[in-house]
C-alpha positions as a Markdown table, in Angstrom:
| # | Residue | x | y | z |
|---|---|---|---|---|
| 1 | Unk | 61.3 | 155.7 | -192.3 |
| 2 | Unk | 65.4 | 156.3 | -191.9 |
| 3 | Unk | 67.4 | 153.2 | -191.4 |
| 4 | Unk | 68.0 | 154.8 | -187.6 |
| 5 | Unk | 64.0 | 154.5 | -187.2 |
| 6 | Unk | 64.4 | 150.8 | -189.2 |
| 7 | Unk | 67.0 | 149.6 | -186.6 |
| 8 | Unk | 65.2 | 150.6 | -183.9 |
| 9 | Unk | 62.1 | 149.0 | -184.6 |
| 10 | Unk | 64.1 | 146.1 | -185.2 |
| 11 | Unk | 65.7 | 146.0 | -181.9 |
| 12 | Unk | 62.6 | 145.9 | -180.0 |
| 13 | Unk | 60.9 | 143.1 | -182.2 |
| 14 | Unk | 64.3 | 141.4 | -181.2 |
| 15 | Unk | 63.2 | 142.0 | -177.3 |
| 16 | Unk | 59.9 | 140.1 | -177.8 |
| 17 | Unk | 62.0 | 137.3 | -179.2 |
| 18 | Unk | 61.3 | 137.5 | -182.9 |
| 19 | Unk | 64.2 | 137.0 | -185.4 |
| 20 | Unk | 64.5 | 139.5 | -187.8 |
| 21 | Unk | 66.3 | 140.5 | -191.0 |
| 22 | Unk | 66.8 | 144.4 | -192.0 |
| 23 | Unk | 66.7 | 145.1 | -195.7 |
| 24 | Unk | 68.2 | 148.4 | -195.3 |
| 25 | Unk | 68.0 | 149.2 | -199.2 |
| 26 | Unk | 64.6 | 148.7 | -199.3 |
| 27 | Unk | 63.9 | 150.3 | -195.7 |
| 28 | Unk | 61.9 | 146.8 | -195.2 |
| 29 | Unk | 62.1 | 144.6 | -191.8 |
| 30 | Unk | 61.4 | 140.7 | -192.3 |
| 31 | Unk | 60.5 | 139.6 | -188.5 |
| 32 | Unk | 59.7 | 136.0 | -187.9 |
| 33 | Unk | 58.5 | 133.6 | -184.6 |
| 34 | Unk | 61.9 | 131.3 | -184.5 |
| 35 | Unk | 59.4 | 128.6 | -182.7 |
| 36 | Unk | 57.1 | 128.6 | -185.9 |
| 37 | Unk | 59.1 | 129.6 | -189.1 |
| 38 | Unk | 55.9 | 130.4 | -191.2 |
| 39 | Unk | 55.0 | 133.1 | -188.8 |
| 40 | Unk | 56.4 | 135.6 | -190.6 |
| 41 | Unk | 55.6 | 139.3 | -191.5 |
| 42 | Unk | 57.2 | 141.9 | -193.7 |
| 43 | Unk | 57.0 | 145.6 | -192.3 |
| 44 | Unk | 57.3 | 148.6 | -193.8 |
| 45 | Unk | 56.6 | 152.2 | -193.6 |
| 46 | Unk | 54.2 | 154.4 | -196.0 |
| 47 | Unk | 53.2 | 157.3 | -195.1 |
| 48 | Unk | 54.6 | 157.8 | -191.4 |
| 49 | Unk | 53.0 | 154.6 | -190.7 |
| 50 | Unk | 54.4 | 151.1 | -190.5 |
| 51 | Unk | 52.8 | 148.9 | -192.8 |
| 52 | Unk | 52.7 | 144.9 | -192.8 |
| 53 | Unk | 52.5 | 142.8 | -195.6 |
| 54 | Unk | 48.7 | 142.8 | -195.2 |
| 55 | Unk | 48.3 | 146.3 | -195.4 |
| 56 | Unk | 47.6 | 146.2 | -191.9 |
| 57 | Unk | 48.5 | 149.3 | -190.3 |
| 58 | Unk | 50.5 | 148.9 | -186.8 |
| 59 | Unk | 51.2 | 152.3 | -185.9 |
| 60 | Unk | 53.4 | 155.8 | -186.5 |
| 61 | Unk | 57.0 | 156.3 | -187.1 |
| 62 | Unk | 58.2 | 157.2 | -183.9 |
| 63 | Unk | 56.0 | 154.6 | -181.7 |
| 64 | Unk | 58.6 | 151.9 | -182.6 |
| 65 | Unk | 58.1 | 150.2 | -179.1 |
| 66 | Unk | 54.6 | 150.0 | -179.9 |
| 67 | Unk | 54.9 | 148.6 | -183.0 |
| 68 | Unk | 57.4 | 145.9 | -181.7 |
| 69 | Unk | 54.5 | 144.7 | -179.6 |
| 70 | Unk | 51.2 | 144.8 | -182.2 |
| 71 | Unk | 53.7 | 142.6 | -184.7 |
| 72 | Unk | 55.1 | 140.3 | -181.8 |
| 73 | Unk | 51.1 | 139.8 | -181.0 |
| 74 | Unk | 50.4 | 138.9 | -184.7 |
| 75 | Unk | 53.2 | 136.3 | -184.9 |
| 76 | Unk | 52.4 | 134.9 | -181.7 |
| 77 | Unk | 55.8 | 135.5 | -179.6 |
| 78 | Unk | 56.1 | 134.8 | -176.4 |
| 79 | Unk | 59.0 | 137.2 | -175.4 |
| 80 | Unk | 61.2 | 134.8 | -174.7 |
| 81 | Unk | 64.7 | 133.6 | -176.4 |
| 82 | Unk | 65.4 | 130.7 | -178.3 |
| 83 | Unk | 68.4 | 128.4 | -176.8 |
| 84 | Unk | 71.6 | 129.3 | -178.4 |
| 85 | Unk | 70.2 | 132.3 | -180.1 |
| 86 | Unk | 72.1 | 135.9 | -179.7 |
């Protein structure tokens, strides 16, 4: 994983309404539900596949809008944006 492949993975967890934090020096996304702050998950990628924190596989590099989805099903988002958030 590039920080281009990072920042685009990022930018569709951000469409499902998570809030999330690149770590670009670590090539390591922290994604969160901004309606429950202790749904969190840590994503990386090993491999050629993105990782969670679990060692739960969500899918390849390159299926970054796929991957959005499977996290924003494990942390329970909705899709939809807080008040007041960017």
């Amino acid at each position: 994983m590039d920080a281009t492949d990072l920042q685009r993975l990022a930018g569709y967890l951000r469409e499902h309404g998570l809030q999330v934090v690149a770590l670009e020096p670590e090539l390591r996304l922290h994604a969160s539900n901004p309606f429950h702050g202790l749904l969190t998950e840590e994503i990386v990628a090993v491999d050629g596949r993105y990782v969670t924190s679990f060692g739960s596989e969500i899918g390849e590099e390159g299926r970054e809008r796929e991957c959005a989805h499977r996290v924003a099903h494990l942390l329970a988002a909705s899709g939809v944006t807080p008040v007041g958030a960017p």
